[in-house]
N, C-alpha and C positions, 0 to 999 in steps of 0.2 A: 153393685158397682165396686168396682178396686182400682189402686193405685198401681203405677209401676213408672220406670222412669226409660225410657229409649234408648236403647245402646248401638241399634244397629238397624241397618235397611237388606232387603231381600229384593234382587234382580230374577226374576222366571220369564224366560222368555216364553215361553210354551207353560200356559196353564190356563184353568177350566175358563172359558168363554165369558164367563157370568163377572170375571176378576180382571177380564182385560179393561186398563185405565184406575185399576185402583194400585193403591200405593201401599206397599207390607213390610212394617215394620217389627224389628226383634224388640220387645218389651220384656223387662227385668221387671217381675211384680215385686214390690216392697211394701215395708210397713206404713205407718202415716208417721214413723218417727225418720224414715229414709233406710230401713237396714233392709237388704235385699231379705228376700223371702222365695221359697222353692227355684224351680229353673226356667228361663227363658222361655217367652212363647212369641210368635207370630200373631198381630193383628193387622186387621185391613185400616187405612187408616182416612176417617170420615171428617175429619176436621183441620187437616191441615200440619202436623204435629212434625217435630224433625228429633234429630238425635239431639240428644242433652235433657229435651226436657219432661218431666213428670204430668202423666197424662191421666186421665179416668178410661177404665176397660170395663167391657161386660167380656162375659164368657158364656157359650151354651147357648142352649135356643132361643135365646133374646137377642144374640149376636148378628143372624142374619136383618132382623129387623133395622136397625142403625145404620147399614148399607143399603138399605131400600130396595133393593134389588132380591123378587124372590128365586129361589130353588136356585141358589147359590151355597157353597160349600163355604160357611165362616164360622169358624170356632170360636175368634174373637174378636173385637171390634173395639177402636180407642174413637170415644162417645165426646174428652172433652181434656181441656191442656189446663193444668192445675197452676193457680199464679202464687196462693197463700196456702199453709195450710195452719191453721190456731187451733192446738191441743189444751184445752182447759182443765188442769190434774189439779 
């Protein structure tokens, strides 16, 4: 699982069958300290998440699992919305 925080929504009117009624969000993966880290990606979103806030993601073949829906096209999936995060250094 990884972090990232929501920056942004994706409107497709026309895409695969499997996606229609689900909600795609742009996710900014970050560190757990909050520094952005590599480039934006698109997830489906299974838990209700909006922009602003910092969510939990899979990526990869564990991703369609979390939309419950098989032999759907998901690369990645926001599994869960993050309220704390406590670094213990």
């Amino acid at each position: 699982m990884l972090i990232g925080r929501v920056i942004g929504t994706v409107i497709a009117t026309r895409k695969d069958e499997g996606l229609v009624g689900s909600k795609l969000l742009i996710t900014q993966p970050m560190d757990f300290v909050g520094q952005d880290r590599d480039n934006p990606l698109i997830a489906v979103d299974t838990v209700g998440a909006g922009v602003g806030e910092v969510v939990i993601y899979v990526t990869g073949s564990v991703a369609p699992y979390a939309v419950k829906k098989s032999g759907i096209p998901v690369d990645a999936a926001i599994v869960g919305i993050v309220d704390k995060i406590d670094l213990n250094e």
